[in-house]
N, C-alpha and C positions, 0 to 999 in steps of 0.2 A: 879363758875358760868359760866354759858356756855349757855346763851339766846343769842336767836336770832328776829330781826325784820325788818320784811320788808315791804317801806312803798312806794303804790302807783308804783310798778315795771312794765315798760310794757316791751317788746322782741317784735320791731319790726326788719327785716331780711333785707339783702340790696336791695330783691326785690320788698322790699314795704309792704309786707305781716307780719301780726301783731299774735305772735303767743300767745302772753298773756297779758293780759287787767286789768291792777287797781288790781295786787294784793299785798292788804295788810295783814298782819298776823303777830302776837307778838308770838313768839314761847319761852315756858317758859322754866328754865333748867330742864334737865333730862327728859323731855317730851319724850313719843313717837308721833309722827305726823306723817300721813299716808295722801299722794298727790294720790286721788283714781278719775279715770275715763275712759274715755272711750279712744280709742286710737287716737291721736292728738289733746287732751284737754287741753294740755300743761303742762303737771306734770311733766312732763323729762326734760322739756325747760326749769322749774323753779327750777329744782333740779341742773342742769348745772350751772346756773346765780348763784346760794347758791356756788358753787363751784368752782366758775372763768373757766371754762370753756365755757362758754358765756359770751359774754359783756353784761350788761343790756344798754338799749337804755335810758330808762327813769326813776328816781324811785332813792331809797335810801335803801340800805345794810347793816345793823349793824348788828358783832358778837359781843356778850360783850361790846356793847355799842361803839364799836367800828366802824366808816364806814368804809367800804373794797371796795366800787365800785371799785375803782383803785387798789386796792391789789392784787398780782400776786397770782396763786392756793396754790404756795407752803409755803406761809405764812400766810396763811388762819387760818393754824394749823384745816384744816379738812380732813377727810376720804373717800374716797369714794368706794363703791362697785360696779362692773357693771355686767351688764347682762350677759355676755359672761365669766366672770370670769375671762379672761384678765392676765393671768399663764404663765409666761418663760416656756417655755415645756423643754429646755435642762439644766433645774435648779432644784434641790431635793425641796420638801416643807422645808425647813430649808433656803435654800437658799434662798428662794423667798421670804418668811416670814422677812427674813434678809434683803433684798437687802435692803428696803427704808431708815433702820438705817445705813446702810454702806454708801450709799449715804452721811448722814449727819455728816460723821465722828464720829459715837457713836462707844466707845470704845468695842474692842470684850466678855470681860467679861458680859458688861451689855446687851449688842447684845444677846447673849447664853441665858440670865436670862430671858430676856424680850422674847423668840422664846418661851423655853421649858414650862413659867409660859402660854402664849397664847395658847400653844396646849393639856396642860393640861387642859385647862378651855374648849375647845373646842376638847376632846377627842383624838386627831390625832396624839399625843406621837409616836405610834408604826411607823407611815406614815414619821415620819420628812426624813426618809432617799430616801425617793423614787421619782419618777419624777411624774409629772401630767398625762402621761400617761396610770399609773399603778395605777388612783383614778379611783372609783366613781364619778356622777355627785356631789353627794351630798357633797362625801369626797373633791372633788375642791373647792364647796362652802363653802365649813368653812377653808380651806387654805386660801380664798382670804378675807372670814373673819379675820383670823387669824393676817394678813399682815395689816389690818387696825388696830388691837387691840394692836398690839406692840408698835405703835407710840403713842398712848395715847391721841388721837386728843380731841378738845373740845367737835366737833359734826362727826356723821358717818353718810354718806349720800348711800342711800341703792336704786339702780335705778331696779325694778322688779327684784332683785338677784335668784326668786325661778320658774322664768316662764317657766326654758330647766328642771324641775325637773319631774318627773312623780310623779302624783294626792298622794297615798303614803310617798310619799320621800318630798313633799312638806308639807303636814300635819306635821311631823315630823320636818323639818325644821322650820317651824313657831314654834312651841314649842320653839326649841333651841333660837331662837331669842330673843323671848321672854324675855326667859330666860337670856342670855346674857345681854340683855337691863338693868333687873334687877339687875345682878351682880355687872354691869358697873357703872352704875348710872350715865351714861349721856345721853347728845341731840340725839334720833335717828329721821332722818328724812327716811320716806321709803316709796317709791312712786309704785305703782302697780296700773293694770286694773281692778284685780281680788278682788270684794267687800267681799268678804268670807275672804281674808287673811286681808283687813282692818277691818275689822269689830272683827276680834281673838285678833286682836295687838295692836291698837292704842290706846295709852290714849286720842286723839283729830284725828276726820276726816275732812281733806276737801275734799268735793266733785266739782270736776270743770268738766266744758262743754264748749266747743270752746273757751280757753282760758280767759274765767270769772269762778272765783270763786260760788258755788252755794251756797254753807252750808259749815258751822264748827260749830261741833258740837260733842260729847262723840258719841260711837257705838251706845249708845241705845237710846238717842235721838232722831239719825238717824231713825233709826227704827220707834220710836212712834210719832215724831213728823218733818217729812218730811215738810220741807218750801212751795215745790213746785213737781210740775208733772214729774221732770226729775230726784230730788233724791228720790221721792217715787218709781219709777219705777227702777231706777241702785241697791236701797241693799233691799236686800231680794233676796231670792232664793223659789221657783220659785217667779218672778217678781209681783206685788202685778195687781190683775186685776181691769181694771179702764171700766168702764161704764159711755161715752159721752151722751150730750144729755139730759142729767139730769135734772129733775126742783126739787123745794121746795112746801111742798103745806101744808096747814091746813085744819084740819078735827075736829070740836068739840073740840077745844082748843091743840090738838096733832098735830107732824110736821111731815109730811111723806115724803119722798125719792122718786120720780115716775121715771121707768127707765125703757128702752128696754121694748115696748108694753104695758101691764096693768100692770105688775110689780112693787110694791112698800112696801116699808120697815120703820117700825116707827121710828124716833129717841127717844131717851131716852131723859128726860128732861137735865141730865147732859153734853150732847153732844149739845142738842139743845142750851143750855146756851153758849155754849163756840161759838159760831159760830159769826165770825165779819160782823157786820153791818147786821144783820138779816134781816132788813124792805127790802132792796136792792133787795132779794131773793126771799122771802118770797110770793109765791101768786101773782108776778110779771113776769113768766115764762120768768125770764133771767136763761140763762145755766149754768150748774154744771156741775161737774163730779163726778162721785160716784166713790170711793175708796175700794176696801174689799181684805185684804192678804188672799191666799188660806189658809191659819193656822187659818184663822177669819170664815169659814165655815164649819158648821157641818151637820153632816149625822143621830148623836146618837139621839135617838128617846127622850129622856127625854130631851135633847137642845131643840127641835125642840116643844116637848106641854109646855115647859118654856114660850118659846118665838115665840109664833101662828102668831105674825103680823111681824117676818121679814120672812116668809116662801119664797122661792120661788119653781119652780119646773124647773126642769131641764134632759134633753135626755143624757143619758151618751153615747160619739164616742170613748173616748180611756180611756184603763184601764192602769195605769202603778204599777205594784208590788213593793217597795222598801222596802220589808223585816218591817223595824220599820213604816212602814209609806205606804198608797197607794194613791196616784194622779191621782185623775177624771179629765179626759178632758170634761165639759159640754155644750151644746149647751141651751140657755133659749129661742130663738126664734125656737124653735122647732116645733111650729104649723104652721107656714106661709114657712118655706124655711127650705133648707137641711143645714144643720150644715158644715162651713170647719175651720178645726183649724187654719187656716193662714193666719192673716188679716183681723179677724171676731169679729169685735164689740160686736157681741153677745157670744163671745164662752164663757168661764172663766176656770179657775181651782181651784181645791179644794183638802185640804189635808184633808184624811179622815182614820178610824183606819184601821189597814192592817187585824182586824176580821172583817171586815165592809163584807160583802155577796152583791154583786154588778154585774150586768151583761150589756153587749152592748149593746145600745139601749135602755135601760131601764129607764122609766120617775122617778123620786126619788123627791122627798121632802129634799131642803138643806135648812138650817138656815144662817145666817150672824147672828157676834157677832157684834150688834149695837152699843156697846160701844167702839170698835176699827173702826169702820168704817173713811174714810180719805173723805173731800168735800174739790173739788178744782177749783176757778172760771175756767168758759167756756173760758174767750179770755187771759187774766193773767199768768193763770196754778198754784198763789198760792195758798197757802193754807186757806181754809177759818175758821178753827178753832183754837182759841188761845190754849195755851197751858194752862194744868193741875198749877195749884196752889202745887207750892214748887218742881217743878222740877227745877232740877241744872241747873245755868245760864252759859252756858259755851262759847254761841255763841257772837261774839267779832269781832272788826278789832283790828287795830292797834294802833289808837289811845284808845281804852278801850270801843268803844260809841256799844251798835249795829249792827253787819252786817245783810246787807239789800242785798240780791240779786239780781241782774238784772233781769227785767222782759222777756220773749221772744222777747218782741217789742223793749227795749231797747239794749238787746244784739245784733240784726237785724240790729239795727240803726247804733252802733257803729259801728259794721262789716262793713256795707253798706259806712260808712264811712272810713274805712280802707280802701277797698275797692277804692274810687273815688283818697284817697292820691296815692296809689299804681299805680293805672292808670293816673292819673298826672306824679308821679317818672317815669313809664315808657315812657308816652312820652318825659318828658324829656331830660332824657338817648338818647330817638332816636333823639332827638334835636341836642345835646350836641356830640354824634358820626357825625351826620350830619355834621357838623359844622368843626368839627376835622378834616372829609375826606377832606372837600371845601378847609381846611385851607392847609392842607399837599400837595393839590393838586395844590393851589397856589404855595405854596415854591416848591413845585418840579419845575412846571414851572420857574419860576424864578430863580431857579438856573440852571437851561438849557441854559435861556435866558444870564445870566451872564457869561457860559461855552461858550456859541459862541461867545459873545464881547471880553470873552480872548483871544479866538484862532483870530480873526480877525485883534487886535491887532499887528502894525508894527514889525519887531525884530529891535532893535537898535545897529547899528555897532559904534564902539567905535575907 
C-alpha cells in the first residue's frame, strides 16, 4: 500500500505570502493524480511539501498512514522527477541511473539487475553507455524516469516532466507514462499546466487556482460536470464559450435561456429539472451565465430542423481549417457593432465538420446542443445544475465528506487576509530591524564609552 493523505496543508513563505490554502486530499494506492492549473496555482508548491522539499507551515502529511511532516526527503522512500531532467552530464545513463543505489550501499550485482530490468521497461538498453549529451529530449526523460524506477519508491512524484518536449514527442511520452503507471502499479502523483496531458492520464484531477483547490474529480466529470466558471473554462480545448448577462425566463410552461440581444435557447425539461433552486432564477431577472463547448454547436442542417428553438444566427470573422475538424470564429451581435475576437462577450466559437462549405462574413444558422449546455450563477460562478443520476461519485476531501469549493468571494477574502498578516509580518520585520540598529548602536557607543574610561585610567607603579 502506498496511500497518501493530506489534511488541511497550507505553504505560507517567510515573506508572509501564502502559496496554498486548505488542501485536503486522500490519495488512494496506485492512483494516478494529476495537480493541474494554471501557473502559480500552487501545484509545484504542493508537490514539493509531498516531497520534503518544502516545509509545510501548517497541516498534516501521511504516507502509508504514516506522518512525515518532520521526515527528511530521503526517507520518505519517494521519487521525484523534475522539469529540467536534472542529468550528471559527465555520467553514462547507467551511471546516473545507478548513482542513487550506490549512494545507499546496494550491492553491485543488484545495482546492474535493477539498471538493465528499468531500461528495458523503458526502451533505452542500447543508450546505457552514453552520456546525456548524446540523448534526445525525450531519450533524457525516460533516463531520469529510469533513475526513479530503480529505487522502487512507494510514490513518484512527476513536476511538468514533458513541458521542454516538442507537441510530438510529448503526445508520445504521455502514452509511455501511462503506460509505465500501469506496469508499476503504484502512487503517481503528476503535476502539469497542460489540461490535455491531465485530462489523457489521470485516474483523479485536481483542478487548483491561487492556491485553493477547485474540483477533484475523474477526466470526464471534469468535462461534464464543471463545479464552477474557472474549471469549466481551464479543460476543454478550445475553452468552453460562456455568455454573461444571462437571465431565466418562462414561456407557456417552457424555460428559455435569454442572452446577448434577442437571443434565446429552450431548455429541455431534463436540464431544466436538474437546475438548483430554480424559483431564485426563474422570472426574477437575477444573472446567469450561459455555458455552450464549441463541440455542443452545430452547423448540420438536420440538427438545426431537430431543434428550431435553440437556433441562433451568427457573422462568421475567422475560418480556421483543422483537417478533422473546422473552427468558426462567430460574432452573434452582428447587427449593432463590428465583431473583435478579443475580449468580446459576444464573439463564440464553434467546431463544425471540415465538409461544412463556409465563407467570411457569412451570417449562418448554428444550433447549441441544449442538453450539454452549462448555467452558472452571475456573482458565485457555481454551477447551477446538479448532476445526472448514477454518475460516479468520486469528488471527496479527506476526511471522506464532500468537497466544496471556495467561492470567488471567499477565495478574495482569504487572500485579502493573507494579505493584512503579510503586511503585518512586514512591518514587523521593519520593527524588529529597527530596534536591532538602536540596539547595536547603543552597544557600539558604550563600548567607546568604556574604550576611553580604560585609557584614562592611572598606570600603577609598583
Amino acid at each position: 500500500m502506498s496511500g497518501l493523505l493530506l489534511k488541511g496543508i497550507n505553504k505560507v513563505y517567510p515573506s508572509g505570502v501564502q502559496a496554498v490554502f486548505n488542501f485536503c486530499l486522500d490519495i488512494r494506492d496506485k492512483e494516478f493524480i494529476v495537480l493541474v492549473g494554471p501557473s502559480g496555482c500552487g501545484k509545484s508548491t504542493t508537490l514539493r511539501m509531498i516531497a520534503g522539499l518544502e516545509e509545510i507551515s501548517s497541516g498534516e502529511l501521511y504516507i502509508d498512514g504514516r506522518l512525515v511532516n518532520d521526515v527528511v526527503p530521503k526517507d520518505r522512500d519517494i521519487a521525484m522527477v523534475f522539469q529540467n531532467y536534472a542529468l550528471y552530464p559527465h555520467m553514462t545513463v547507467y551511471d546516473n541511473m545507478a548513482f542513487g543505489l550506490k549512494l545507499r550501499k546496494i550491492p553491485k550485482e543488484i545495482i546492474d539487475q535493477k539498471v538493465k530490468a528499468a531500461a528495458e521497461i523503458l526502451g533505452i538498453t542500447d543508450y546505457l553507455s552514453r552520456k546525456p549529451k548524446a540523448l534526445s529530449g525525450g531519450q533524457r526523460q525516460r533516463v531520469a524516469l529510469g533513475r526513479t524506477i530503480v529505487r522502487e519508491p512507494k510514490v513518484f512524484l512527476l513536476d511538468e516532466p514533458l513541458s521542454n518536449l516538442d507537441a510530438k514527442l510529448r503526445a508520445s511520452m504521455r502514452t509511455e507514462i501511462s503506460k509505465l503507471h500501469a506496469r508499476l502499479a503504484t502512487t503517481f502523483i503528476y503535476v502539469t499546466h497542460d489540461q490535455i496531458e491531465a485530462m489523457t492520464m489521470g485516474t483523479r484531477i485536481v483542478v487548483m487556482k491561487d492556491g485553493f483547490m477547485q474540483q477533484v474529480d475523474t477526466p470526464q466529470n471534469l468535462y461534464d460536470y464543471p463545479v464552477n466558471l474557472f474549471v469549466a473554462s481551464f479543460i476543454g480545448t478550445p475553452q468552453m464559450n460562456f455568455f454573461k448577462e444571462a437571465t431565466l425566463t418562462s414561456e407557456k410552461g417552457k424555460i428559455y435561456v435569454n442572452f446577448i440581444g434577442n437571443n434565446k435557447i429552450l431548455l429541455p425539461k431534463s436540464v431544466a429539472a436538474r437546475i438548483k433552486n430554480l424559483d431564485e432564477y426563474l422570472d426574477t431577472g437575477k444573472i446567469v451565465t450561459l455555458g455552450v463547448r464549441p463541440e455542443d454547436i452545430h452547423q448540420d442542417q438536420m440538427f438545426i430542423e431537430n431543434s428550431p428553438e435553440t437556433v441562433v444566427k451568427a457573422r462568421i470573422d475567422v475560418i480556421e481549417k483543422l483537417g478533422a475538424e473546422t473552427q468558426v470564429y462567430c460574432e452573434l451581435d452582428f447587427e449593432d457593432k463590428e465583431g473583435s475576437i478579443i475580449d468580446n462577450s459576444t464573439q463564440m466559437i464553434a467546431k463544425i465538420s471540415s465538409r461544412a462549405v463556409v465563407a467570411l462574413n457569412e451570417v449562418i444558422d448554428l444550433a447549441f446542443d441544449a442538453n450539454h449546455i452549462h448555467l452558472f450563477d452571475g456573482e458565485t460562478e457555481a454551477t447551477l445544475l446538479e448532476r445526472d443520476e448514477g454518475y460516479e461519485v468520486i469528488e471527496e476531501n479527506a476526511e471522506g465528506s464532500a468537497f466544496v469549493p471556495p467561492t470567488p468571494q471567499e477565495m478574495r477574502a482569504q487572500i485579502d487576509a493573507a494579505r493584512v498578516v503579510t503586511k503585518e509580518m512586514k512591518a514587523q520585520a521593519r520593527k524588529d530591524a529597527k530596534l536591532a540598529k538602536q540596539q547595536a548602536k547603543l552597544q557600539a557607543e558604550a563600548a567607546a564609552k568604556q574604550a576611553e574610561s580604560d585609557d584614562e585610567l592611572p598606570n600603577a607603579d609598583v
